[in-house]
Structure formats: C-alpha cells, structure tokens
PAZA-960315 format. One record per residue (C-alpha): residue in three letters; chain; x, y, z negated. Coordinates in nm, 4 decimals, always signed. Example, Ala and Ser with C-alpha at 12.3 -4.5 7.8 and 13.67 -1.06 7.14 Angstrom:
BEGIN
- type; mol; u; v; w
- ALA; A; +1.2300; -0.4500; -0.7800;
- SER; A; +1.3670; -0.1060; -0.7140;
***
This chain:
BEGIN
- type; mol; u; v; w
- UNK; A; +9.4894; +9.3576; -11.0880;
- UNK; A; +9.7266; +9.3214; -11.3851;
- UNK; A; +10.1103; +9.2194; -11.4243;
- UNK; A; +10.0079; +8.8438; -11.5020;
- UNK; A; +9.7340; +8.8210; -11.2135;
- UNK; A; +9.9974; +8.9526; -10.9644;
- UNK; A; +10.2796; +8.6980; -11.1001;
- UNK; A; +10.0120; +8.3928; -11.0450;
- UNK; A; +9.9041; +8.5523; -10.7304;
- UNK; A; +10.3123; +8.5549; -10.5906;
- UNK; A; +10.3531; +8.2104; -10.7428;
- UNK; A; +10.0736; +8.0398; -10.5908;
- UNK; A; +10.1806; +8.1809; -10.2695;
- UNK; A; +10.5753; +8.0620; -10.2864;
- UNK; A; +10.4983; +7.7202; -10.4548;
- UNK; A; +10.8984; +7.6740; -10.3785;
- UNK; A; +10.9828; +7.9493; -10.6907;
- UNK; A; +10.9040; +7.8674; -11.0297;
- UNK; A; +10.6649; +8.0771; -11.2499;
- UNK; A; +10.9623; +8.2469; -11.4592;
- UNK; A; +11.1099; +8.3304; -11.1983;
- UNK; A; +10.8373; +8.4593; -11.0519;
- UNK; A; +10.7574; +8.7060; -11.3717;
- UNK; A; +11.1176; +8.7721; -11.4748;
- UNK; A; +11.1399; +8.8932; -11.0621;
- UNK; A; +10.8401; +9.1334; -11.0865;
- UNK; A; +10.9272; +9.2216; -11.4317;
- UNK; A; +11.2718; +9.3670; -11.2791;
- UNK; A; +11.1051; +9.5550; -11.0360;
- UNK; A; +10.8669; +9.7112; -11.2636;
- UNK; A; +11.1633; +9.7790; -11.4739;
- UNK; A; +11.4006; +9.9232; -11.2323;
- UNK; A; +11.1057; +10.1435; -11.0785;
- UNK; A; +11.0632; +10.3143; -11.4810;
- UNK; A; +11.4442; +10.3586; -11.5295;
- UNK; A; +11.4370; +10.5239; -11.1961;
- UNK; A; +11.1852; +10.7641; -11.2759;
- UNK; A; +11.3079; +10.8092; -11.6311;
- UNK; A; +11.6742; +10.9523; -11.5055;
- UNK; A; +11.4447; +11.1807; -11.2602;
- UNK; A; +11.4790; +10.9980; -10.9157;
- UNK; A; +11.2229; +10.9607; -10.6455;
- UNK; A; +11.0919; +10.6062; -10.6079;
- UNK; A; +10.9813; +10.4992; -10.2511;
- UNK; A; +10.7966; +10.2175; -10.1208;
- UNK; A; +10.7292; +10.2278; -9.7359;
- UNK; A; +10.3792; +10.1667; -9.6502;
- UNK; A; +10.2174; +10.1571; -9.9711;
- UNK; A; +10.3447; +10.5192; -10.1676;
- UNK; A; +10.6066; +10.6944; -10.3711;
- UNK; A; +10.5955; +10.7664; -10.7324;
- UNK; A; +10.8273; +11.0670; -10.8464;
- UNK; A; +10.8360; +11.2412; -11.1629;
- UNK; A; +10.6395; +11.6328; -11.1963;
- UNK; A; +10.7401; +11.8851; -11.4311;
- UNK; A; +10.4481; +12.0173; -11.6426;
- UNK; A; +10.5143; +12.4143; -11.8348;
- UNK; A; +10.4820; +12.4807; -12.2187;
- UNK; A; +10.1236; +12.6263; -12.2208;
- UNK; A; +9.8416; +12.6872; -12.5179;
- UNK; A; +9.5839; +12.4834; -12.5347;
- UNK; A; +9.3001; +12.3968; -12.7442;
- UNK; A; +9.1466; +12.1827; -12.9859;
- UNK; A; +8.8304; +12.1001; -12.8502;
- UNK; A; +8.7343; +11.9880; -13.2085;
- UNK; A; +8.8103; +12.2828; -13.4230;
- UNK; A; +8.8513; +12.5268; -13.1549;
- UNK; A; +9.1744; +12.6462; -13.2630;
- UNK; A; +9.4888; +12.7171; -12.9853;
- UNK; A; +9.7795; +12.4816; -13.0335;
- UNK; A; +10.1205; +12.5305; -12.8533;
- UNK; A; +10.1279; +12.2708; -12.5734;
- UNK; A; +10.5332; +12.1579; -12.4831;
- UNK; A; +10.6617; +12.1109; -12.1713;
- UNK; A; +10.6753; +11.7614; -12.0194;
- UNK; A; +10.7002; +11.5133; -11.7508;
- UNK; A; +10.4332; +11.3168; -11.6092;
- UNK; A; +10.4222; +11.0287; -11.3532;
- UNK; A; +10.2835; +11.0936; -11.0104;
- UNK; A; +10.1946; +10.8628; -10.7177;
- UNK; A; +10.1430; +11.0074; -10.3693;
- UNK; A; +9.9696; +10.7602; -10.1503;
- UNK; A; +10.1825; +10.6398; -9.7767;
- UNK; A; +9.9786; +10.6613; -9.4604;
- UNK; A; +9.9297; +10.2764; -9.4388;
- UNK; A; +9.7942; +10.2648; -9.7588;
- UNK; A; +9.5614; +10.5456; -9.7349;
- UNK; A; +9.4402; +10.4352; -9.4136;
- UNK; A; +9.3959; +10.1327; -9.5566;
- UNK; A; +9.1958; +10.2179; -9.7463;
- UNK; A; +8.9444; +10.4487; -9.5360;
- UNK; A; +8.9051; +10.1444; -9.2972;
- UNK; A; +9.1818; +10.2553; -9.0378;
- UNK; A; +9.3768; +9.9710; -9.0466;
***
C-alpha cells in the first residue's frame, strides 16, 4: 500500500472528513514519526511495531566493480522491530 492508497482507504471509511484533511492528517503523522527519528528518539506504535534509529561503524568496503577498498563512514539507518500483534498477525495467530 502507498501514502495515497492509505489516504483514500481512511477517507472512504470516515465519509464525515474531507479528503485534505484526510492527507494533510496522515501526512503529519508520517512527518512527526521522521522528525522523531531524525533528533534520535524511539518511535512506538502499540500493536503494530517500533521504529528507532541504529548506529552503523566507519568500516572498508569494496567496490564490487573495480575491486578496489573504499572507506565506508559511519551512519544511521532506520530500523523497524515488529509488536507481538503484528507478528502474530501475521503467522495466523490472531
């Protein structure tokens, strides 16, 4: 599913909201969840997962082209860990 499907999906279900506000809602959210993880913080959602922000080292790497090491830097990466509803959602649990 992508940003618009989920912004039609939420305004055919609350007929009583109008699409912009609809999209300008779940564009907030989306944007308060990134600005969240940007500063560093832990983002929770009960039941469905939290995304949090991982640390990865400086390391050498290669160039799977020309073979040649190149100097990796240190960054941050987005990671998503799965809640227990969700998962067991998903494996037919629930």
């Amino acid at each position: 599913m992508i940003r618009s499907e989920l912004i039609q999906k939420i305004a055919d279900e609350n007929p009583h909201l109008y699409q912009r506000d609809v999209e300008r809602i779940v564009n907030t959210v989306f944007e308060e969840v990134t600005d969240a993880m940007a500063r560093g913080d832990r983002v929770e959602l009960r039941g469905f997962g939290a995304f949090s922000v991982k640390q990865r080292d400086a390391r050498v790497g290669r160039n799977p082209r020309t073979g040649e090491t190149v100097q990796v830097e240190e960054k941050c990466v987005p990671f998503f860990k799965t809640g227990k509803l969700l998962r067991d959602r998903l494996n037919g649990k629930a």
